[in-house]
C-alpha positions as CSV (number, residue, x, y, z in Angstrom):
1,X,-18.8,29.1,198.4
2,X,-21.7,30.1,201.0
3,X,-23.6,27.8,202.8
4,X,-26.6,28.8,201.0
5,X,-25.0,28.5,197.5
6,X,-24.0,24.6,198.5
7,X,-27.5,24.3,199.5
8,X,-29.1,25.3,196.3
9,X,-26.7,23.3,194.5
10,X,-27.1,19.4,196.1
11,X,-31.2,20.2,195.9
12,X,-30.3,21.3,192.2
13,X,-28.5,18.2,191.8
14,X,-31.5,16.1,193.4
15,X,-33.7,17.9,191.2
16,X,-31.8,17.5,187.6
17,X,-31.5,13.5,189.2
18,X,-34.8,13.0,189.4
19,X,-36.2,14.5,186.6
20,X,-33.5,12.0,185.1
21,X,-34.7,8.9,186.6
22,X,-38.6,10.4,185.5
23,X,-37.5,11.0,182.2
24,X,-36.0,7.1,182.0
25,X,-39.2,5.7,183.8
26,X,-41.5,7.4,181.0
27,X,-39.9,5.9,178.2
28,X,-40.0,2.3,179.7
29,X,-43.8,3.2,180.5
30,X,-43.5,4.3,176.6
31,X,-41.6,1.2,175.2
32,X,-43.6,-1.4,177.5
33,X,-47.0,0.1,175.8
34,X,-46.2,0.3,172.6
35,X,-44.7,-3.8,172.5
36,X,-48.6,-4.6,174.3
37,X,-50.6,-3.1,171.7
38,X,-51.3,-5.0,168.8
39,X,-49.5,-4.1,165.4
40,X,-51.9,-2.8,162.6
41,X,-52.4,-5.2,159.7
42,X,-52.5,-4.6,156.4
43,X,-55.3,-6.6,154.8
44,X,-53.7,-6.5,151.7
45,X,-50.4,-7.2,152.4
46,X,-50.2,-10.5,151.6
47,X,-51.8,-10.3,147.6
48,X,-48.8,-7.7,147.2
49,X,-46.3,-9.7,148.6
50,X,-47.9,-12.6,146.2
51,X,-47.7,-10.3,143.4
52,X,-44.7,-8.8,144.4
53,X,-43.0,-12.4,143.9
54,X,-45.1,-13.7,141.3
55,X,-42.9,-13.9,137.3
56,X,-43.5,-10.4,135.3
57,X,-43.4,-13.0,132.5
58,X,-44.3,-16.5,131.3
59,X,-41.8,-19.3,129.9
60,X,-43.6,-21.5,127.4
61,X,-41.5,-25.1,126.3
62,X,-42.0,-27.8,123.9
63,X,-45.9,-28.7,122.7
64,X,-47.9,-27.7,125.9
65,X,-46.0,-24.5,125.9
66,X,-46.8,-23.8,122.0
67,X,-50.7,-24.2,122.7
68,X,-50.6,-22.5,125.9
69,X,-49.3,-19.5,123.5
70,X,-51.7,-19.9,120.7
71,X,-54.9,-19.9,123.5
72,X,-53.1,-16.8,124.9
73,X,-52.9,-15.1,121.3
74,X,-56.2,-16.3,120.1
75,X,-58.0,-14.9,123.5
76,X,-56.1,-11.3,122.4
77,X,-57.3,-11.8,119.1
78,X,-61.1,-12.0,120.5
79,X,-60.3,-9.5,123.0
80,X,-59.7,-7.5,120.3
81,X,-62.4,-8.3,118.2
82,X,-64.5,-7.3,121.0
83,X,-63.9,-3.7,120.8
84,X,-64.7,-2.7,117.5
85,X,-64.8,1.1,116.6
86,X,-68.1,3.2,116.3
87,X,-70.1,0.1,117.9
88,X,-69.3,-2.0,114.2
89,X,-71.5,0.8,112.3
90,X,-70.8,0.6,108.6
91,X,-71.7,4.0,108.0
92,X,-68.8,5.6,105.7
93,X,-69.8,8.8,106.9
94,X,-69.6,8.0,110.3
95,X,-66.2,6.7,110.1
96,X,-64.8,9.2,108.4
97,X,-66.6,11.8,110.3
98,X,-64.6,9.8,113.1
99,X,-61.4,9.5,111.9
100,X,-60.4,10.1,108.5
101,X,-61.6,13.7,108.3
102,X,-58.6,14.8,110.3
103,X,-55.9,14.1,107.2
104,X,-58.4,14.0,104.4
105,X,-60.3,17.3,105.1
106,X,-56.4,18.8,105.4
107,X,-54.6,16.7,102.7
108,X,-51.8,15.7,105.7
109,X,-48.9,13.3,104.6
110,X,-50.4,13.8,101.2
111,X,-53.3,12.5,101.8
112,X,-55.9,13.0,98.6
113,X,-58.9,15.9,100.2
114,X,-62.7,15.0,100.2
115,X,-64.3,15.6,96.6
116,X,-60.8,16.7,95.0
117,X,-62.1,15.0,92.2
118,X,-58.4,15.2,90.4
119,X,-56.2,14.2,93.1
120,X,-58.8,11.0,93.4
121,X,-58.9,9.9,89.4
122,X,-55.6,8.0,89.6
123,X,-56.6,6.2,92.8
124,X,-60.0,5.1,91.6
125,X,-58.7,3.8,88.7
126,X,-56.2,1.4,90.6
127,X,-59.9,-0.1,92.1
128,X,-61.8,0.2,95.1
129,X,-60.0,-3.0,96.1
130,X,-56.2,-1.8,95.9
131,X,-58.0,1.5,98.1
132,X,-59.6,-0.5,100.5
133,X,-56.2,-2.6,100.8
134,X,-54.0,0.0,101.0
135,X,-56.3,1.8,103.8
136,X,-56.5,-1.3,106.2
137,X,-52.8,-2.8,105.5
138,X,-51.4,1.3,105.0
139,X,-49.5,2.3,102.3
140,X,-46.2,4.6,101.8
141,X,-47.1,6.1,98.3
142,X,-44.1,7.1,95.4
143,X,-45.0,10.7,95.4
144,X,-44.2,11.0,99.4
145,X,-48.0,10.4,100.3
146,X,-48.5,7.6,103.1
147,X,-51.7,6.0,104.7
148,X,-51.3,4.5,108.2
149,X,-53.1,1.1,108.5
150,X,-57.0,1.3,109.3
151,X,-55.9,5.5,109.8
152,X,-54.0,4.1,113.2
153,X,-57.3,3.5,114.3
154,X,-56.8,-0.4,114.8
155,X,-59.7,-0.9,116.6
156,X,-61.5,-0.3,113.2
157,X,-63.1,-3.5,111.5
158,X,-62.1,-4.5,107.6
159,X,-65.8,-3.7,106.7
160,X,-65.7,0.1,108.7
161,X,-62.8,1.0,106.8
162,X,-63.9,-0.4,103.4
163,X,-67.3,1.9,103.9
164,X,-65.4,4.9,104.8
165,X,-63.3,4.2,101.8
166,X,-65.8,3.8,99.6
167,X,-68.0,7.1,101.0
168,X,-64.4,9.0,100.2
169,X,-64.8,7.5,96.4
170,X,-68.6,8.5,96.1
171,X,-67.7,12.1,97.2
172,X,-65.1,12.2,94.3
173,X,-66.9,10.7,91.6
């Protein structure tokens, strides 16, 4: 090997050594900032840890449990009170218009069509009571024919759903 090739090869090696000792003084310059500079904070990490931890359920024991659940069903029950269909109108025609046309205007699951004064004899004759009954508490008929409760429109009071039924009747009479 030449002079000149030994020569090019130590300042090589002095080069490739100091970018070495460069490279490992930039990542400590790296790591040092990054440990200085403060960490970013969730502000809401500590309501989801809370609910994170918190029981999915409830356990409920002896008397104090039992009214603990009746308060907690009664406040569903008003809950659900609260959000009665079509703003509690009692307009039959409204109701239907809003939910029983779909199986009543079609006949679906049997269900006995708007004015079809024949397929509505037999079920006036049971009463407007046994109707209105069958229409809020459903009914699976003997010919096949079945009524969901309140038309699975649950959010439907006793009185909406006696007023649609009894629009229905007045169309077939």
């Amino acid at each position: 090997m030449s002079k000149s090739d030994r020569s090019f090869l130590h300042q090589f090696s002095l080069l490739i050594a100091g970018l070495g000792v460069l490279t490992l003084v930039l990542i400590f310059t790296a790591w040092t900032i990054y440990e200085h500079e403060p960490k970013e904070t969730d502000p809401n990490a500590a309501q989801q840890l809370s609910a994170s931890l918190a029981p999915n359920g409830a356990v409920y024991a002896g008397n104090t449990g039992r009214a603990a659940m009746e308060a907690a069903q009664q406040a569903a029950a008003k809950a659900a009170a609260a959000q009665v269909a079509f703003g509690g109108s009692t307009d039959g025609k409204t109701i239907f218009d809003g939910v029983c046309t779909s199986c009543h205007t079609a006949g679906v699951l049997g269900a006995p069509k708007v004015g079809n004064k024949t397929a509505w004899a037999p079920r006036i004759a049971e009463g407007i009571d046994t109707l209105v009954q069958h229409a809020i508490n459903g009914y699976h008929g003997p010919d096949g024919n079945t009524m969901p409760p309140k038309g699975n429109y649950p959010s439907l009071n006793d009185a909406q759903v006696k007023a649609a039924v009894t629009w229905m009747v007045d169309q077939a009479k």
